[in-house]
Residue, then its C-alpha position, 0 to 999 in steps of 0.5 A: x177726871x172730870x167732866x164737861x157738863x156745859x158753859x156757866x153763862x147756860x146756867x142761869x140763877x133760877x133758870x132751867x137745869x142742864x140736864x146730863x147722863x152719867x154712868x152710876x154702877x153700870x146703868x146709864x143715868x139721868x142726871x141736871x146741874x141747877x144754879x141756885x142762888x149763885x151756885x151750881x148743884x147737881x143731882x142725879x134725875x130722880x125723885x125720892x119718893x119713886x124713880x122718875x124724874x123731876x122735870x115737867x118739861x127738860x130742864x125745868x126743876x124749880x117751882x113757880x116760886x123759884x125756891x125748891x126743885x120739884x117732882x113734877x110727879x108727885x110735888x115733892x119740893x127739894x131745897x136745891x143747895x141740899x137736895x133734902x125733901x121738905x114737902x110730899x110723899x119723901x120728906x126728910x130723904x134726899x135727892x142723890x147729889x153729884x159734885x161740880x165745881x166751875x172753873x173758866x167759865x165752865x162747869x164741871x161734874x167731878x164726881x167722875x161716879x164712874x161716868x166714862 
C-alpha cells in the first residue's frame, strides 16, 4: 500500500530532501526523497562505499553545484535520477533506490519495502 512521504510543494527542484524511516528486512531505515530536474527520486540513506548517511545537515544531499547527491563523509557524488556513484571511494555502485510516484499534489513511497 503506499505511503504518504509529504506534500510535492516541500519538495523543491534542488532544494533539500525530505528525509523519511522505512522498514527494510525488519531494521528501521533511514531513507529521503529528493526532486531533481522536475522529478522525485528516493533512496534508501546510506552511502555506498560505508553505511553512513549522506546529509551534512538534514536533508541536504546535493552539492554546491546542484548537480549530484553527495556523501558528506567521504564525497561521493551520485547522479540523482539513478542513484549510480560517478566519483569517490564507491564508484560504479549505487545508492539503494526506492519507488515514488506523485499523485494530488502528494508524494508517495510505493515500494511498500515492508514499511508498516
Amino acid at each position: 500500500m503506499p505511503r504518504l512521504i509529504c506534500a510535492a510543494a516541500d519538495l523543491p527542484d534542488g532544494g533539500d530532501a525530505q528525509r523519511f524511516e522505512l522498514d527494510l528486512e525488519g531494521v528501521r531505515r533511514p531513507a529521503f526523497v529528493q526532486r531533481w530536474r522536475g522529478q522525485a527520486f528516493a533512496y534508501v540513506n546510506s552511502c555506498a562505499h560505508i553505511p553512513v548517511e549522506l546529509d551534512w545537515n538534514p536533508g541536504r544531499m546535493l552539492d554546491d553545484s546542484g548537480e549530484y547527491l553527495i556523501c558528506a563523509t567521504h564525497g561521493a557524488l551520485y547522479v540523482p535520477d539513478s542513484g549510480l556513484c560517478v566519483a569517490g571511494p564507491c564508484v560504479g555502485r549505487s545508492l539503494q533506490a526506492l519507488r515514488v510516484r506523485e499523485e494530488n499534489g502528494q508524494v508517495f513511497l510505493v515500494d511498500g519495502a515492508g514499511d508498516e
